[in-house]
N, C-alpha and C positions, 0 to 999 in steps of 0.2 A: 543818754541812751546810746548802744553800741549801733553802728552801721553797718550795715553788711551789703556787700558785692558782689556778685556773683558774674565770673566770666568761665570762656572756655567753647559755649557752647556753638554750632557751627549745623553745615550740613551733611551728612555722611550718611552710606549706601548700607543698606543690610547685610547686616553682619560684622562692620566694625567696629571700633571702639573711641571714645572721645576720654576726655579726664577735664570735669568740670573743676573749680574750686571758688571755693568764697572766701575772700577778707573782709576780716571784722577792725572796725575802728578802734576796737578795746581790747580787753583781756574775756574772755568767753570761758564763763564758768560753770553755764548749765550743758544738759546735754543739746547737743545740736545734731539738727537735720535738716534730711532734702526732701523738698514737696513738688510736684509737678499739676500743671494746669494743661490737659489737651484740648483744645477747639470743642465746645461744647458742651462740657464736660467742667465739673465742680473739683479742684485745688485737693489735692489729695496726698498723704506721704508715702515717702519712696523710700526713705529707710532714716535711723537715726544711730546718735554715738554719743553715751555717756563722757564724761569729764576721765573718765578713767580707763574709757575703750570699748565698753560694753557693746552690741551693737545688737539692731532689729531691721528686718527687709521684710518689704511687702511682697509678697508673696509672688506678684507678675514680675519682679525681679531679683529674687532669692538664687541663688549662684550664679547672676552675670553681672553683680553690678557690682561695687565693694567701697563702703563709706569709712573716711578716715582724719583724723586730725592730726595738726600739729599745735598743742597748747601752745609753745614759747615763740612761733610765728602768729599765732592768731589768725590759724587757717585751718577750712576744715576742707575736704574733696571728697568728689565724688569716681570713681572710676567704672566706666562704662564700657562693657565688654559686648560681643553677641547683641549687638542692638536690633531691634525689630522697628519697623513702620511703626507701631503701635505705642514705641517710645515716642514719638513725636510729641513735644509737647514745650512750654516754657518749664523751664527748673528754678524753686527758687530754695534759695539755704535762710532758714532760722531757727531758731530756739524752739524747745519742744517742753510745755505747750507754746504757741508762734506768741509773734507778736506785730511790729511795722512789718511787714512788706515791703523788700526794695522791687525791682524795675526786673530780676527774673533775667535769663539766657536760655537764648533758643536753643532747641536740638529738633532738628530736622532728619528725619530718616528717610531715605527712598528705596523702593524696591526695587 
């Protein structure tokens, strides 16, 4: 089974931007995506990207955030523009429908 890693994440003030990314142990050949978990609050997706580019964003971040891969690295990212407090949350990258769960990267936002 592939592994994936997800870094990048950190703490940054309202309004900037971070650029997550995940490495996969493998070759990644479904579509992949990013899910986030905010404090109390139930594991939800933030956007995803077919094998061939396609892409979907959840709608609390539909033109600020922009999800991307690179098949022949075995890397997908996340770029995170216009961030809000409300972005707070762990980020984590898998396959869509998901599968293991790694350990997830913080993103902290202050106002």
């Amino acid at each position: 089974q592939v592994q994936l890693l997800e870094s990048g994440g950190g703490l940054v003030q309202a309004g900037g931007s971070l650029r997550l990314s995940c490495a996969a142990s493998g070759s990644i050949f479904n579509t992949m995506a990013w899910y986030r978990q905010a404090p109390g609050k139930q594991r939800g997706l933030v956007a995803h990207i077919t094998r061939i580019g396609s892409t979907y964003y959840a709608d609390s971040v539909k033109g600020r955030f922009a999800i991307s891969r690179d098949n022949a690295k075995n890397m997908v990212y996340l770029e995170m523009n216009s961030l809000k407090p409300e972005d707070t949350a762990i980020y984590y990258c898998n396959t869509l429908p998901w599968s293991t769960w790694g350990q997830g990267t913080q993103v902290t936002v202050s106002s």
